[in-house]
C-alpha positions as CSV (number, residue, x, y, z in Angstrom):
1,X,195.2,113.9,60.7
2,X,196.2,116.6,57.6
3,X,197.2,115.0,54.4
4,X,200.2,116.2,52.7
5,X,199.5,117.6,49.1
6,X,202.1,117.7,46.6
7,X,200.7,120.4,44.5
8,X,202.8,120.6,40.4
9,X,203.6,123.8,39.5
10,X,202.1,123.3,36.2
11,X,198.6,122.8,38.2
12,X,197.8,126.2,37.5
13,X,194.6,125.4,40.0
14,X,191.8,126.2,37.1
15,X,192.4,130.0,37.2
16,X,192.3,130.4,33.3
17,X,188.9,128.8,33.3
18,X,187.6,130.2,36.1
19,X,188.6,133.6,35.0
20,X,187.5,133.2,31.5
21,X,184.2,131.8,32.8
22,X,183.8,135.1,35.2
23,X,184.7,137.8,32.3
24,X,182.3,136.1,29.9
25,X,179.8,136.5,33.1
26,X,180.5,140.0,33.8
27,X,180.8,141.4,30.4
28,X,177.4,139.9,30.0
29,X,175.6,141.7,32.8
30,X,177.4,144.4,31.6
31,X,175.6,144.6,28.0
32,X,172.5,143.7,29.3
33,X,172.4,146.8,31.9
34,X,173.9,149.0,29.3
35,X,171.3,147.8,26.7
36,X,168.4,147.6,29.4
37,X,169.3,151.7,30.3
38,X,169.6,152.0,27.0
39,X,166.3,150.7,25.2
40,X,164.0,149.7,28.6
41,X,163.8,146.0,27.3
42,X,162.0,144.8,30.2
43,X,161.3,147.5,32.4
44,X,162.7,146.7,35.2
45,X,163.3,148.8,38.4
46,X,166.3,150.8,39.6
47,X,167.0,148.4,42.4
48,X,167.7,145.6,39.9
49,X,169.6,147.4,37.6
50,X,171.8,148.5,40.6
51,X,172.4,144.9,41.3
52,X,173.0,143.7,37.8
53,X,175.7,146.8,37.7
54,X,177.0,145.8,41.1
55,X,177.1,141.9,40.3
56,X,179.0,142.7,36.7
57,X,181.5,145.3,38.5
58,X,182.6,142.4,40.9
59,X,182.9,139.4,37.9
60,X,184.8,141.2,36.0
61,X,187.1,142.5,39.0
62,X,187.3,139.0,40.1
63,X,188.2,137.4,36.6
64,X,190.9,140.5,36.0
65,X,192.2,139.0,39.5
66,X,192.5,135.6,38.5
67,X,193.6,136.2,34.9
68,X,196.8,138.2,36.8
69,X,197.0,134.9,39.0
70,X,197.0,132.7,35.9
71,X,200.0,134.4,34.1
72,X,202.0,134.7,37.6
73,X,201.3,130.7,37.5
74,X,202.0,129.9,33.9
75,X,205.3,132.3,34.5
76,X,205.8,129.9,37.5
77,X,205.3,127.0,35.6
78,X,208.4,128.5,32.9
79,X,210.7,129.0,35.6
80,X,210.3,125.6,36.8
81,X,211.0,124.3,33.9
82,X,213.8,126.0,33.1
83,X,215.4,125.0,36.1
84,X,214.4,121.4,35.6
85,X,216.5,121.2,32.4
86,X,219.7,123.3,33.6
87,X,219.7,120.1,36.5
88,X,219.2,117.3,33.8
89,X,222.0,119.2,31.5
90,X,224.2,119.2,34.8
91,X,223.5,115.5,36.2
92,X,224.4,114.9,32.7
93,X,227.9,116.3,32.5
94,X,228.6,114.6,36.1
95,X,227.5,111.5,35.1
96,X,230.2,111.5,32.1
């Protein structure tokens, strides 16, 4: 019924793009409602700078989230192996 998934621990599972691509996002909604309160470029009304503000808060918290997610999984990724080449050096010194 459930497949069994073998997941590496070097799949870090795309976080680093996906966070990357979600600060980029946010830091551009970001300028733009700092430049549109700024300069009134287009004129638009409160309600949509509210959202653009709102939408830019949560990318960027989202992308922070996953960029702390991405280093726990490329820490992850060092322990593994590490431990993978203390067993190699060990079935080595057995196996002479």
């Amino acid at each position: 019924m459930f497949k069994k998934r073998n997941i590496s621990v070097y799949n870090d599972l795309k976080t680093g793009f996906f966070c990357r691509l979600l600060l980029f996002l946010g830091v551009i909604l970001l300028v733009f409602y700092i430049l549109e309160n700024l300069f009134f470029l287009f004129r638009t009304n409160e309600n949509l700078l509210g959202i653009l503000l709102a939408f830019a808060i949560l990318l960027l918290g989202v992308g922070f989230i996953l960029y702390f997610l991405s280093c726990q999984f490329a820490k992850l990724a060092c322990i593994a192996k590490d431990i993978e080449k203390e067993n190699l050096t060990e079935d080595n010194e057995k196996s002479k």
